[in-house]
C-alpha positions as CSV (number, residue, x, y, z in Angstrom):
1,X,26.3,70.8,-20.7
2,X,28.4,69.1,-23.8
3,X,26.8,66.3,-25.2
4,X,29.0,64.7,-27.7
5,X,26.2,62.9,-29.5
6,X,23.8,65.2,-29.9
7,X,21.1,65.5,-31.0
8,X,19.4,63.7,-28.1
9,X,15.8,62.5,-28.2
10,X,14.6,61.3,-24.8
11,X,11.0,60.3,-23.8
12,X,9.9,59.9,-20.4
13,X,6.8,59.5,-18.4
14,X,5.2,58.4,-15.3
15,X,4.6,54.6,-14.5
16,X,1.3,55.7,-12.7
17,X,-1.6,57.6,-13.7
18,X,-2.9,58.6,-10.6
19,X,0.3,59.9,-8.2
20,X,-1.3,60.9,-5.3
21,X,-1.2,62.2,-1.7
22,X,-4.1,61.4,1.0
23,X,-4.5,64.0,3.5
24,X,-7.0,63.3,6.6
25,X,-8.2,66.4,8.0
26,X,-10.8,65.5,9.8
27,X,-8.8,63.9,12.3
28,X,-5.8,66.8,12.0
29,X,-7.0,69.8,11.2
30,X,-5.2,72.0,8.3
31,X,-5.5,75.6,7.6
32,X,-6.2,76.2,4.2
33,X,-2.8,78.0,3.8
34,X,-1.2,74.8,4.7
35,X,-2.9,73.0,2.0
36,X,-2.2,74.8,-0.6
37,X,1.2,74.7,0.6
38,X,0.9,70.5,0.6
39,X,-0.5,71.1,-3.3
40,X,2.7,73.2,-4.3
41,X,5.0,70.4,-3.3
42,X,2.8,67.6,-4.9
43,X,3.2,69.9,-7.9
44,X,7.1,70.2,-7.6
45,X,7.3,66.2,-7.4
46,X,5.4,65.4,-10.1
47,X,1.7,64.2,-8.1
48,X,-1.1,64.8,-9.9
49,X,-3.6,63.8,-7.4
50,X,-4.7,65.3,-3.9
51,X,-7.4,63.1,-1.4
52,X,-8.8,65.1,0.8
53,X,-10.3,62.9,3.6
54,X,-12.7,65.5,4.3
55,X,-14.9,63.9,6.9
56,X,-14.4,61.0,9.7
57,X,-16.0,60.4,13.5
58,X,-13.8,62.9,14.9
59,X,-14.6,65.4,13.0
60,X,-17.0,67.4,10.4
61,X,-14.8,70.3,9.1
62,X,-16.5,71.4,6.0
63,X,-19.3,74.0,5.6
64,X,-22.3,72.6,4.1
65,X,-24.6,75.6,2.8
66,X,-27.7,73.3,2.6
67,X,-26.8,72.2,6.2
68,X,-24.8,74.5,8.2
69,X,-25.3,72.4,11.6
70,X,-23.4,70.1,10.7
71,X,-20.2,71.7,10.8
72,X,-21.3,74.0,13.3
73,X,-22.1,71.0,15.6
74,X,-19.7,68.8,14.3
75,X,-16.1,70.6,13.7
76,X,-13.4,70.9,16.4
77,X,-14.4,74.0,17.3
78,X,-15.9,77.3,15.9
79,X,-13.8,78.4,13.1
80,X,-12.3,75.0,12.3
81,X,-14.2,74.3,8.7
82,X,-13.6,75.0,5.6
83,X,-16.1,77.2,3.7
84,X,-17.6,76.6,0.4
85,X,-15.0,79.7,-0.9
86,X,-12.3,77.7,0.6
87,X,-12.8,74.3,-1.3
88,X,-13.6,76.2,-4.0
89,X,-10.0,77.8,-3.8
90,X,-8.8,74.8,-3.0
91,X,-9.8,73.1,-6.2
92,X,-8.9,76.0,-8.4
93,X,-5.6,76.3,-6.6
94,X,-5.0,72.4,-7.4
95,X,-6.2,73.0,-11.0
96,X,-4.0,75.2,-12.3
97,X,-0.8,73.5,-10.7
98,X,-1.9,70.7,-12.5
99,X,-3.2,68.6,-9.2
100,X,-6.8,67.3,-9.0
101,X,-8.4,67.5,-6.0
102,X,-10.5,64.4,-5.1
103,X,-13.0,65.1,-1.7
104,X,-14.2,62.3,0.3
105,X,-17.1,62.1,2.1
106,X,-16.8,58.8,4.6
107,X,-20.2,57.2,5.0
108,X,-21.8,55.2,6.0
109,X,-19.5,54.5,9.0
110,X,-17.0,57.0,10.5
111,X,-20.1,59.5,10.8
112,X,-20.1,59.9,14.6
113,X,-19.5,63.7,14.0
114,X,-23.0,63.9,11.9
115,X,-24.9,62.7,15.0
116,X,-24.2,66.0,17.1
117,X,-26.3,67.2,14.8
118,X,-28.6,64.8,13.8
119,X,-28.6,62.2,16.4
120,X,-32.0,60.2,14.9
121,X,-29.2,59.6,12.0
122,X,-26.9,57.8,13.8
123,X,-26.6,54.2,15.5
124,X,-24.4,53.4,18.2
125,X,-23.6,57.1,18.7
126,X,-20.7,57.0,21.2
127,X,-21.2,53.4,22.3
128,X,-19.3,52.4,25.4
129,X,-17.6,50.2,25.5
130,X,-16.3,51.6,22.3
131,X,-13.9,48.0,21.8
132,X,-17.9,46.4,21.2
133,X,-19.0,48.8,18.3
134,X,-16.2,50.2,16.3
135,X,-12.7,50.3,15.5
136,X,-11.4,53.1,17.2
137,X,-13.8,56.0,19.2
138,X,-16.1,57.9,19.3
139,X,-18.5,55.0,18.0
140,X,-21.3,55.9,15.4
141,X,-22.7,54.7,11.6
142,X,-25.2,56.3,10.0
143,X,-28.6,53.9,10.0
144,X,-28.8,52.0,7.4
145,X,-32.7,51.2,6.7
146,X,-34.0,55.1,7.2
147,X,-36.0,57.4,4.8
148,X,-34.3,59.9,6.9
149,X,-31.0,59.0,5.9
150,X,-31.6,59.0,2.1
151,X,-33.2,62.1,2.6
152,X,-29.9,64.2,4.5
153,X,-27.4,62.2,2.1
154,X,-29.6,63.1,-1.0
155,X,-29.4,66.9,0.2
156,X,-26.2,66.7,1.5
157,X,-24.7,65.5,-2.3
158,X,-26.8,67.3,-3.9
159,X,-25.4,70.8,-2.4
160,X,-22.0,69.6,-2.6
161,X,-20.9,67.6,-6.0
162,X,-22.1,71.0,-8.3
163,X,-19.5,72.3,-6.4
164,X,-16.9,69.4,-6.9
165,X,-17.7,68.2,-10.4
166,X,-16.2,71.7,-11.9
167,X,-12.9,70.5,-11.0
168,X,-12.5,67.1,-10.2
169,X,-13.7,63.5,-12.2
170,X,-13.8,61.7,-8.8
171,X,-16.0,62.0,-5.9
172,X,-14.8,59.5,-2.9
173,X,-17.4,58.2,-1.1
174,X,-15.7,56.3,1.8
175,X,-17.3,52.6,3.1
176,X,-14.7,51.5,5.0
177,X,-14.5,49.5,8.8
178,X,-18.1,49.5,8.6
179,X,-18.8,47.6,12.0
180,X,-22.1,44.9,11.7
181,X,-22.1,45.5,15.4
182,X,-23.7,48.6,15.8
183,X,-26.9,47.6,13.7
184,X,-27.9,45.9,16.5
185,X,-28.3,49.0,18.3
186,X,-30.3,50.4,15.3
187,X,-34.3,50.2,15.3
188,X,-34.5,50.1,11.2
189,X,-32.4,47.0,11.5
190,X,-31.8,45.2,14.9
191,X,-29.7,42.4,13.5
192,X,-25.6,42.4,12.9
193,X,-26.5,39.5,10.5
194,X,-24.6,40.4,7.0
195,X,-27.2,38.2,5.0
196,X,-29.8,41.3,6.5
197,X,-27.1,44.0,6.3
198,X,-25.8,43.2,2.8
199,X,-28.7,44.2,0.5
200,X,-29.4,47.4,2.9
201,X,-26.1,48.4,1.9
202,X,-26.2,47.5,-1.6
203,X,-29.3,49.6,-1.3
204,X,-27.5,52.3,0.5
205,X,-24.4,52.3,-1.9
206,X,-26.3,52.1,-5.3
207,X,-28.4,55.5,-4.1
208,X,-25.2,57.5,-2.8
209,X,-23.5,56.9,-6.4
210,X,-26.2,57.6,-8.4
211,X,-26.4,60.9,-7.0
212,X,-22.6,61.0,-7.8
213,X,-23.2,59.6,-11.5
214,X,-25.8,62.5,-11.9
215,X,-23.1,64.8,-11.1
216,X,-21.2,63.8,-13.6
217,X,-18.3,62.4,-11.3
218,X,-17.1,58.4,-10.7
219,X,-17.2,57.2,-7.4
220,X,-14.5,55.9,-5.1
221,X,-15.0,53.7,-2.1
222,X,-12.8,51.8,-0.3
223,X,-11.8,47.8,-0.5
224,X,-14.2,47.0,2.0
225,X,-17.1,47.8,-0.3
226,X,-16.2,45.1,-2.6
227,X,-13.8,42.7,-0.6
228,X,-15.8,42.1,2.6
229,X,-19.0,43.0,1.6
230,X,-19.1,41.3,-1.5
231,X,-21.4,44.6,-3.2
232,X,-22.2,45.4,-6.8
233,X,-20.3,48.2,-8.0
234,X,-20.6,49.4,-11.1
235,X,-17.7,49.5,-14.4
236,X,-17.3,53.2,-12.7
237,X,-16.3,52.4,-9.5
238,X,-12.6,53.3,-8.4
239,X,-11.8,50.7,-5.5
240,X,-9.3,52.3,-3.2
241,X,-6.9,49.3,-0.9
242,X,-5.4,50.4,2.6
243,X,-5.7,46.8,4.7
244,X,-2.9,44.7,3.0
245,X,-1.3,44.9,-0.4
246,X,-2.1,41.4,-1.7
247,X,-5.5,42.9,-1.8
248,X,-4.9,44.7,-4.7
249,X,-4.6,42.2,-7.2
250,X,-8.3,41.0,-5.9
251,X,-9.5,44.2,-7.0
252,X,-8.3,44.2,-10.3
253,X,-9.2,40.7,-10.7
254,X,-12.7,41.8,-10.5
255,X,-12.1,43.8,-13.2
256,X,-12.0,47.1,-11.1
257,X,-9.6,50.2,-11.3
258,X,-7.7,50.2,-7.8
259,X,-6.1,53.3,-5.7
260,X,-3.2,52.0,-3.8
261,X,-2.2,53.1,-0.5
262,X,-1.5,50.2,1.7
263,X,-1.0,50.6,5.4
264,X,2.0,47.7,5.3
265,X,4.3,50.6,4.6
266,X,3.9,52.4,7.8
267,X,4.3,51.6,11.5
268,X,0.9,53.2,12.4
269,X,-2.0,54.8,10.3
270,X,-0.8,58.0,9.6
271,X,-3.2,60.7,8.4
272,X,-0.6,60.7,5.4
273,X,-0.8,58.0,2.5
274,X,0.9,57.4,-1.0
275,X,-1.4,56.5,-3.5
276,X,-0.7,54.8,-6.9
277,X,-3.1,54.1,-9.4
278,X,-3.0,51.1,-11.8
């Protein structure tokens, strides 16, 4: 090409840190192939981030070493979960084509899945009428006032974020549509009261992200966390919005780094979401 005032200096760059891609998988299951295969075109246009949505109600699809029932129990089927040499791949794949991988682990509702497993775990484990404890079926959150609890999310993190924090700066720790409802149902609360629920959570929260500060990684949780529940996050915390877009400038307003992927661009909830960080 002729350029007739040469020489040219041009200088470019993205408007957004984070450009990202969400992929649910628990809900749609993905070969690995077809992953990698979603990281080479976030590569080719220029995305830098990939957010797995690794776990949900439907489904648990990754193998846990520390806890293999869970996905045996909990997948689709046999065969349907992604082993630790897979995420592994996964990461390093995403690492070198300049794409960080960012795994989320949805508690401490959307855990239905973990109560084929661990049942004692989980309150209002498929509840019927499903329209009375949650969002969409199968209904289940993990209990929220249990030494047990602590106990499987403490070993659960603590077998899974030395294998994260090699690759990725962000760990995603879910806390959205959590349903008061279902609390009822639970014998370590027995109330759906929020002025009861709040500081169980705050409890809940401030445990699950230490263990993800002592990994060396900053958590991510989703605008319920801090919208609806009104919870102390800390400086760290990466607040991700989905409900409406005029919730994103209340996140930042509260002085908080927000992911945005808001569902008023699509006609239904898609297991596929734009993200843009600011």
């Amino acid at each position: 090409m002729y350029c007739n005032i040469a020489p040219v200096n041009i200088r470019d760059g993205p408007k957004f840190a984070h450009r990202g891609v969400n992929l649910d998988v628990a809900r749609n299951w993905f070969p690995k192939e077809t992953i990698l295969r979603t990281i080479d075109a976030l590569s080719w246009n220029k995305f830098n981030r990939f957010h797995i949505h690794m776990t949900d109600a439907q489904s648990w699809p990754i193998d846990i070493p520390a806890l293999p029932e869970l996905s045996k129990k909990g997948a689709y089927q046999t065969g349907l979960s992604y082993t630790p040499q897979d995420i592994e791949d996964i990461q390093i794949y995403g690492i070198y084509r300049g794409v960080e991988v960012i795994i989320e682990i949805d508690i401490p509702g959307h855990t239905t899945a973990i109560g084929f497993s661990h049942p004692e775990l989980i309150t209002a484990f498929r509840a019927e009428s499903w329209h009375d404890y949650c969002g969409e079926p199968p209904c289940g959150q993990l209990k929220l006032n249990s030494t047990a609890v602590y106990d499987f999310i403490t070993k659960l993190f603590n077998d899974l974020l030395p294998r994260v924090s090699p690759y990725s700066a962000y760990f995603h720790t879910g806390g959205d549509e959590i349903d008061a409802r279902d609390y009822v149902l639970d014998e370590t609360v027995k109330s759906s009261d929020t002025a009861v629920l709040t500081p169980l959570l705050q409890k809940f929260v401030n445990h699950s992200h230490d263990l993800v500060r002592n990994a060396g990684l900053a958590p991510i949780v989703w605008e319920e966390m801090l919208l609806d529940w009104n919870l102390k996050l800390g400086d760290d915390v990466v607040v991700q919005v989905w409900s409406n877009s005029a919730n994103l400038k209340k996140v930042t307003a509260l002085g908080h780094k927000a992911l945005f992927g808001s569902v008023d661009f699509w006609v239904s909830n898609p297991p596929l979401k734009s993200l843009a960080y600011h």
